[in-house]
C-alpha positions as CSV (number, residue, x, y, z in Angstrom):
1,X,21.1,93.9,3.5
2,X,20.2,92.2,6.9
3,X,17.1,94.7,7.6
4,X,15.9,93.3,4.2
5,X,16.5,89.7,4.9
6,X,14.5,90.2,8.4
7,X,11.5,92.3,5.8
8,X,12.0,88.8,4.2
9,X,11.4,86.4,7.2
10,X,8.9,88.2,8.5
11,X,6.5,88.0,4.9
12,X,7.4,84.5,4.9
13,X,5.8,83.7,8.4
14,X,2.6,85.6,7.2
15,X,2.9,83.9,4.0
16,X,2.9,80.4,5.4
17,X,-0.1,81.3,8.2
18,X,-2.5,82.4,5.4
19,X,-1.5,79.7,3.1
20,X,-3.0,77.4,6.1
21,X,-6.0,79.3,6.2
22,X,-6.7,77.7,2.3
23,X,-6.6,74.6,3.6
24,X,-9.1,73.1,5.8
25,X,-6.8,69.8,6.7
26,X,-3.1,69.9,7.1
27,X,-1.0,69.1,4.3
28,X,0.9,65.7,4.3
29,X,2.5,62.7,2.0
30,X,-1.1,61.1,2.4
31,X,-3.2,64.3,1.5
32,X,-4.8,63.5,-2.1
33,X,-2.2,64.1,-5.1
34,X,-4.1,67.7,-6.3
35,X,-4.0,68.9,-2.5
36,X,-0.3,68.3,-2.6
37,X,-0.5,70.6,-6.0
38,X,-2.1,73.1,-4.9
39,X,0.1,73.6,-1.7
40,X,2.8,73.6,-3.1
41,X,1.9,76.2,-6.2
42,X,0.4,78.3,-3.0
43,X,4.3,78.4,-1.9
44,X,5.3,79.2,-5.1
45,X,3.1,82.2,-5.0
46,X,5.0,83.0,-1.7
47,X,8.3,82.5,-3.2
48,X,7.2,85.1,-6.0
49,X,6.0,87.7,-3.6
50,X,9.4,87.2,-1.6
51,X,11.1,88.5,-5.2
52,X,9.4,91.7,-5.1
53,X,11.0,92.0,-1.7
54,X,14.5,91.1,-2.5
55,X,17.7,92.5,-2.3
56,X,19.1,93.7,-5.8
57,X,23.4,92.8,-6.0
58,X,23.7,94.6,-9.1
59,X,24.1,93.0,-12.8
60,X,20.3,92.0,-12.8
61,X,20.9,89.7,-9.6
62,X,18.7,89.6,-6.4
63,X,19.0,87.7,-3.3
64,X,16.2,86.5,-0.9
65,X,14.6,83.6,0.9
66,X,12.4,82.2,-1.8
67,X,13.7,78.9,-1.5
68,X,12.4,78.7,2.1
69,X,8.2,78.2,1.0
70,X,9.6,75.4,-1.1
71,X,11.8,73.8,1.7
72,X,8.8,74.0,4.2
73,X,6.5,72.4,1.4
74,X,8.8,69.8,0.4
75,X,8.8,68.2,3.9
76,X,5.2,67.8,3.9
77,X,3.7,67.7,0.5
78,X,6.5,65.3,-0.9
79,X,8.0,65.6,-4.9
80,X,4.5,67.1,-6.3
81,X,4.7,70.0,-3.8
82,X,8.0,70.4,-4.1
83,X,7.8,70.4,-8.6
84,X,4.7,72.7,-8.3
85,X,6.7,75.2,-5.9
86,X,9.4,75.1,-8.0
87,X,8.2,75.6,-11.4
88,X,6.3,78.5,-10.2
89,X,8.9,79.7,-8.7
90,X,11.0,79.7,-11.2
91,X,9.0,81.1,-13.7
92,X,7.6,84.0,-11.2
93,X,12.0,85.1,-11.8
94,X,10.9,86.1,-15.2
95,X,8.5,88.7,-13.9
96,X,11.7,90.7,-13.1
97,X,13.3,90.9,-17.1
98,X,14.1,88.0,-19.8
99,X,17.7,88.0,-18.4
100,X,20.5,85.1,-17.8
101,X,20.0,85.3,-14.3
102,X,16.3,84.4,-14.8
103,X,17.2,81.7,-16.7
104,X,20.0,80.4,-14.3
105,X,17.3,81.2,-11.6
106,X,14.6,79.1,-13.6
107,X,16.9,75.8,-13.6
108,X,18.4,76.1,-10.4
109,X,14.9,76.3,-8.9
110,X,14.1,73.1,-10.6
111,X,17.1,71.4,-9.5
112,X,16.1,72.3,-6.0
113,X,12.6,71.2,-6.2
114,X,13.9,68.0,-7.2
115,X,16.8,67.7,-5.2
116,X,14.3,68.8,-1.7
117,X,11.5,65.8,-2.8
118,X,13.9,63.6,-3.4
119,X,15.7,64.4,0.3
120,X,11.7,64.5,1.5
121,X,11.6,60.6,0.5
122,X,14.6,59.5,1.7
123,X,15.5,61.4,5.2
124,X,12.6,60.6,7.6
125,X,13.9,62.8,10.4
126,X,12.9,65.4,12.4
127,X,11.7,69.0,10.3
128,X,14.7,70.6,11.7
129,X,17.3,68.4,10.4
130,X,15.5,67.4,7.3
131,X,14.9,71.2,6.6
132,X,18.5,71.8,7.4
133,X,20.1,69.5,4.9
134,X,17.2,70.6,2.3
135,X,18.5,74.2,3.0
136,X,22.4,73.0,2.5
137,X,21.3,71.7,-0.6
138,X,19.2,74.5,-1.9
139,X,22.4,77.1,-0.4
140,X,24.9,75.3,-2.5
141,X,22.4,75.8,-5.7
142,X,21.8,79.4,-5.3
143,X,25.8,79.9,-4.1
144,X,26.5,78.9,-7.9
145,X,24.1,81.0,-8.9
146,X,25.1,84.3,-7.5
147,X,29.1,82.8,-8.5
148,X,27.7,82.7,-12.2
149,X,26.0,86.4,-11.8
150,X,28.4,88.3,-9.8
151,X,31.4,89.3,-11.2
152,X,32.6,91.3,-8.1
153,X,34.3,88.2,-5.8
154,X,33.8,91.0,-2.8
155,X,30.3,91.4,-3.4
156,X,29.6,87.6,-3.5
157,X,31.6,86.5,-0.6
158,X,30.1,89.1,1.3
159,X,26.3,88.1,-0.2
160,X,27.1,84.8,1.1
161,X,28.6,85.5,4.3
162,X,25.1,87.2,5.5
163,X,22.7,84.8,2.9
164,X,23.6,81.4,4.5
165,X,23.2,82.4,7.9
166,X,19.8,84.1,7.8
167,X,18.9,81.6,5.1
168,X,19.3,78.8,8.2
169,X,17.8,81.0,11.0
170,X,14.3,81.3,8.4
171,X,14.3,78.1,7.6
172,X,14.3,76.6,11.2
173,X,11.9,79.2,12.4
174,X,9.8,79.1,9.0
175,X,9.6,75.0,9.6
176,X,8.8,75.5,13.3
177,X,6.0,78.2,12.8
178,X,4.6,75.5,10.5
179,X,4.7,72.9,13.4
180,X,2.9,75.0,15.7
181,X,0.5,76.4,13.2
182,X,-0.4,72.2,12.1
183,X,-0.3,71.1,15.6
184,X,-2.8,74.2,16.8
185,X,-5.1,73.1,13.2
186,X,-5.0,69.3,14.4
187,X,-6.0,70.1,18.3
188,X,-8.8,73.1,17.0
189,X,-10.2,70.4,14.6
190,X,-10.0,67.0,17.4
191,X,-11.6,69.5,19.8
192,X,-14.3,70.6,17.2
193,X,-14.7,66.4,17.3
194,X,-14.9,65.7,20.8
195,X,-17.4,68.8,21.3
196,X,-19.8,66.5,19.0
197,X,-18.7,62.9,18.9
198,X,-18.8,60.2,21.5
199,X,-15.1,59.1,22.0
200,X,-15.3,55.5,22.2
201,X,-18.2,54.6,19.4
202,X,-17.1,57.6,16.6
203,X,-21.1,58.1,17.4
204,X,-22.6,61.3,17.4
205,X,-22.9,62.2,21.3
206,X,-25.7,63.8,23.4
207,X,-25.1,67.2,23.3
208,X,-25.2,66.7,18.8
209,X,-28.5,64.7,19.6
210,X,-30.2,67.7,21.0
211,X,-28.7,70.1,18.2
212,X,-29.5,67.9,15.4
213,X,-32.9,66.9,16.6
214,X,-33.7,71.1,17.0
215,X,-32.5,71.6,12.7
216,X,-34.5,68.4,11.7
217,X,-37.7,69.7,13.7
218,X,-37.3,72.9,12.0
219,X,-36.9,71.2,8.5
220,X,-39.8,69.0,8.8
221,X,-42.2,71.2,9.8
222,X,-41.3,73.3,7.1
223,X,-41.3,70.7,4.3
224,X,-44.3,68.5,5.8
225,X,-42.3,65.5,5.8
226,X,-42.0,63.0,9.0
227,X,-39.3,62.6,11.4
228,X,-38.9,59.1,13.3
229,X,-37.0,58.8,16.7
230,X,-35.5,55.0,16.6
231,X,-34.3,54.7,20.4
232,X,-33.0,51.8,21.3
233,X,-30.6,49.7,24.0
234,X,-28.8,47.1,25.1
235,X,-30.5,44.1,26.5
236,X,-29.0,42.9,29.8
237,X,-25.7,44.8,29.8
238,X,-24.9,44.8,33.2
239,X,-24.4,40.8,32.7
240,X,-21.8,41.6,30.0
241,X,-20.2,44.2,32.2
242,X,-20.2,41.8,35.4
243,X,-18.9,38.7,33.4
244,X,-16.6,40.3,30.8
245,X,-15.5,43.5,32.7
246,X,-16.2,47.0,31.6
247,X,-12.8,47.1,29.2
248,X,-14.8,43.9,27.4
249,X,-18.2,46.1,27.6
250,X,-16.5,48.9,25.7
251,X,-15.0,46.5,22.8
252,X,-19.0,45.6,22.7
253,X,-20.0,49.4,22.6
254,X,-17.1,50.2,20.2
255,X,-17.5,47.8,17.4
256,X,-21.6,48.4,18.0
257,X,-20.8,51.7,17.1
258,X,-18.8,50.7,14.0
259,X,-21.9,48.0,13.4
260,X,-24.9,51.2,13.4
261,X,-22.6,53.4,11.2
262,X,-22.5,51.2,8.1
263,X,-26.4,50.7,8.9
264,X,-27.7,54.4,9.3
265,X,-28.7,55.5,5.7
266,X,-27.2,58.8,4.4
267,X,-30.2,60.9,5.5
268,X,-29.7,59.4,8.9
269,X,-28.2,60.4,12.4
270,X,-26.4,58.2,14.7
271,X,-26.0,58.7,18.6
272,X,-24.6,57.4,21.4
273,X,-26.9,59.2,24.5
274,X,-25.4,57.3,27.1
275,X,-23.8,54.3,28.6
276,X,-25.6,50.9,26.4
277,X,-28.2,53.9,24.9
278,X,-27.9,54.4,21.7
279,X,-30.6,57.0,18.9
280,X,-31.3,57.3,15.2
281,X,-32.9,60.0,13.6
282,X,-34.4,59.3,10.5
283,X,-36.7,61.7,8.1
284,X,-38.9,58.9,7.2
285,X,-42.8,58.0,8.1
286,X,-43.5,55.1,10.4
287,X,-43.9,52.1,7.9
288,X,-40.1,53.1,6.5
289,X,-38.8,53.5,10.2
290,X,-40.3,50.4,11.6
291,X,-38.5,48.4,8.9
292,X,-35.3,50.3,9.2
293,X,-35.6,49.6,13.1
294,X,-36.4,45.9,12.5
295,X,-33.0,45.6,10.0
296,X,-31.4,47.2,12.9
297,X,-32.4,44.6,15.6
298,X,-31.6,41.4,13.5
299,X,-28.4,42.4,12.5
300,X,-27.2,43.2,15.8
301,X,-28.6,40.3,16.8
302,X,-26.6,37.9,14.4
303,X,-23.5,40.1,14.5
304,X,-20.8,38.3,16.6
305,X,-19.2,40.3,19.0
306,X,-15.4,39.1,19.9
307,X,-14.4,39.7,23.5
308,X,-11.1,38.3,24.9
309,X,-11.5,35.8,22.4
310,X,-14.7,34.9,23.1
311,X,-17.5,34.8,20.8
312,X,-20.6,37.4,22.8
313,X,-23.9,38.0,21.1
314,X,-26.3,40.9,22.0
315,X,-29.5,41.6,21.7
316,X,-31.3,45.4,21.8
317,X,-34.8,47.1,22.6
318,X,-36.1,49.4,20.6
319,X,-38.9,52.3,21.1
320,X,-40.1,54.3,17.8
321,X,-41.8,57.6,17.9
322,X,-42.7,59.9,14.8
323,X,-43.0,63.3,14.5
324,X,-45.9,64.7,13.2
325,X,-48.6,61.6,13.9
326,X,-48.3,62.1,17.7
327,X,-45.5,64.0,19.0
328,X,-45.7,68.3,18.2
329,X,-42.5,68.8,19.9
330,X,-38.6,67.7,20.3
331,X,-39.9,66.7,24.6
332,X,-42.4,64.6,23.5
333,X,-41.1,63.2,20.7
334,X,-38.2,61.9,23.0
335,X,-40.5,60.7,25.5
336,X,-42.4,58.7,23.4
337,X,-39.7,56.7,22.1
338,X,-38.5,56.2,25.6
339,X,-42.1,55.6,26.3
340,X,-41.8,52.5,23.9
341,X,-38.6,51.4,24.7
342,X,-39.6,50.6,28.3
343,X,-42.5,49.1,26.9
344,X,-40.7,46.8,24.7
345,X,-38.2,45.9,27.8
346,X,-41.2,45.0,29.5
347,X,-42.8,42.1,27.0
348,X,-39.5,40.6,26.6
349,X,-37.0,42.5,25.2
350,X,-35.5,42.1,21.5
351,X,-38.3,43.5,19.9
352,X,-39.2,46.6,18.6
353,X,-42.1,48.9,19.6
354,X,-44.0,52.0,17.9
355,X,-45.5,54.4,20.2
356,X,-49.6,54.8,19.3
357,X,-51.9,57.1,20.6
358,X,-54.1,54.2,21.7
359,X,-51.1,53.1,24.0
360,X,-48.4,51.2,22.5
361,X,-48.5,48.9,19.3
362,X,-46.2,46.1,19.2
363,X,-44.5,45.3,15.8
C-alpha cells in the first residue's frame, strides 16, 4: 500500500510540472476567469490519471491522492478552479464502473471542491498551512467515504492509519514543488524582461534596439516599404540632474517613458539607448514620420513633469533618418539620425530635423 502511495506522489509531481508547461503565466486569483477553468480541469485530468494508479480496498473501493491536484489548484485558482477540478474529478470515478462508491465519490468530490474554495477565500496564509487545513478537510470527506464503503472496520482503520499521513506528506511537498516551479516561471520570465527592457522607463533597451532594427531592415527591404529612425533627446538634462538630483532625473526619465508609450503607434518601437537618449522605429515614409516626430516634441513639451512637488517641463531634440531614400544599411541609418540630432542641437534645440542628402533639412 505505501509503495503505491509513493507510485502516487511521484505522478503527481510530474503531473503538476507539465500542467505548468500549458501555461505560459502562473496561475492566480487575478488570472482571467477561463484561465482559472482551465487549470483547474487540467488538475482534474491529473486527479483521473491518479485513479488508474490507485489502490483497490476491495467492494469496488480505491484509495489514492486525487484530492491533492485539487488542493494545490484551489490555493491558487480560487472557487472556479477548485469546481472545474472537482467536477472532473468526480465524474473521471465513473470511468472505473456505475457503482455506489462512484457516486459517494462524485458528491464527496464536490463537497471538497467547495469546501477547498471556500477555505481559499477566507484563510490568507501561507500554502503550507492553507493546504494543510484544505487537506484536513478533504481527509475528513474521503474518511466517510471509505467508512460508507468498507465494511471490514480492520481494513479501514488500517486504510486510514497509512492514507492520512502520506496524504499530508504529498500535499506539503505537492504545494511546495508548485512554489518552486512558479517562482523559477516568475524569475525565467523577469529575466527574459530585463534581457530586453530598460528597467527604469519599461522602454525597449539597447541591446532590443539593435535586434529589432536587424528584423525591420529585413522586412522592408523585402516588402519595399520605408523604415524611419526618429532619434531624439533631452534638452539640457544635466541642468535637471544638477538642480533636481539624479533620483528627480529618473522620475523625469520614468514617467517620459510612460509619456512615449501611449504615443508610439502599434506598428512602432520604443527605446531607451541610453541615459536622456531615447529611439523610435516606425515603418513609415518621411512625410508620416516627420509628423509623428513633430506630435512627439509638442507633447512632451506641454506635458508637466512633477518632481518633489515641483512642476519641471522638458523640452527634446529630434534627428530623423529613413531607410531606403538615403540610408542602405542599419550603420548609416543610425548615423544619420544622430547626424540630425546634433544638427538640431545646434540651431537651438526643440526642434526636429530630417537628414537630406543635400545636408540637413530643417522642419
Amino acid at each position: 500500500m505505501i509503495k503505491q502511495f509513493i507510485a502516487n506522489s511521484g505522478i503527481l509531481i510530474a503531473g503538476f510540472y507539465l500542467i505548468s508547461k500549458f501555461f505560459p503565466s502562473n496561475i492566480h486569483k487575478q488570472s482571467p476567469f477561463h484561465m482559472r477553468l482551465f487549470a483547474g480541469a487540467f488538475c482534474g485530468l491529473l486527479s483521473v490519471v491518479l485513479m488508474f494508479f490507485s489502490i483497490p480496498l476491495g467492494h469496488g473501493v480505491i484509495a489514492d491522492l486525487r484530492h491533492v491536484p485539487l488542493i494545490v489548484v484551489s490555493y491558487y485558482g480560487g472557487m472556479p478552479s477548485a469546481l472545474a477540478a472537482g467536477i472532473i474529478m468526480g465524474t473521471g470515478r465513473f470511468l472505473f464502473g456505475n457503482t455506489f462508491a462512484s457516486i459517494v465519490s462524485f458528491f464527496i468530490s464536490l463537497a471538497i471542491a467547495i469546501g477547498c474554495g471556500l477555505i481559499s477565500r477566507w484563510m490568507k496564509r501561507h500554502i503550507t498551512v492553507t493546504t494543510f487545513w484544505m487537506n484536513v478537510y478533504s481527509m475528513c470527506f474521503i474518511s466517510f467515504a471509505l467508512f460508507i464503503n468498507i465494511p471490514d472496520r480492520h481494513m479501514y482503520i488500517e486504510t486510514l492509519c497509512v492514507f492520512w499521513p502520506i496524504s499530508f506528506f504529498a500535499t506539503y511537498i505537492a504545494a511546495n514543488i508548485c512554489k518552486d516551479i512558479r517562482q523559477s516561471k516568475d524569475m525565467l520570465q523577469h529575466y527574459k524582461q530585463w534581457a530586453t527592457t530598460d528597467f527604469l522607463t519599461g522602454l525597449y533597451n539597447v541591446r532590443q534596439f539593435h535586434t529589432v532594427l536587424n528584423e525591420k531592415m529585413t522586412k522592408v527591404k523585402q516588402r519595399n516599404n520605408c523604415l524611419a529612425l526618429i532619434l531624439f533627446d533631452i534638452d539640457r538634462f544635466k541642468s535637471v540632474n544638477d538642480l533636481y538630483g539624479h533620483d528627480g532625473g529618473d522620475v523625469i526619465l520614468r514617467h517620459l517613458g510612460e509619456l512615449i508609450r501611449s504615443l508610439v503607434p502599434k506598428n512602432g518601437f520604443a527605446f531607451r539607448n541610453g541615459g536622456e537618449e531615447f529611439s523610435i522605429l516606425l515603418v513609415s515614409c518621411e512625410h508620416e514620420a516627420v509628423t509623428f516626430a513633430e506630435h512627439i516634441r509638442k507633447t512632451i513639451e506641454r506635458h508637466p513633469f512633477f518632481v518633489q512637488q515641483q512642476t519641471v517641463h522638458i523640452t527634446v531634440s529630434i534627428g530623423i533618418s529613413v531607410f531606403p531614400t538615403l540610408a542602405t544599411n542599419e550603420a548609416e541609418l543610425f548615423k544619420q539620425a544622430d547626424i540630425a540630432l546634433y544638427e538640431a542641437k545646434q540651431q537651438g534645440r526643440n526642434r526636429t530635423i530630417v537628414y537630406k542628402k543635400e545636408y540637413l533639412h530643417e522642419t
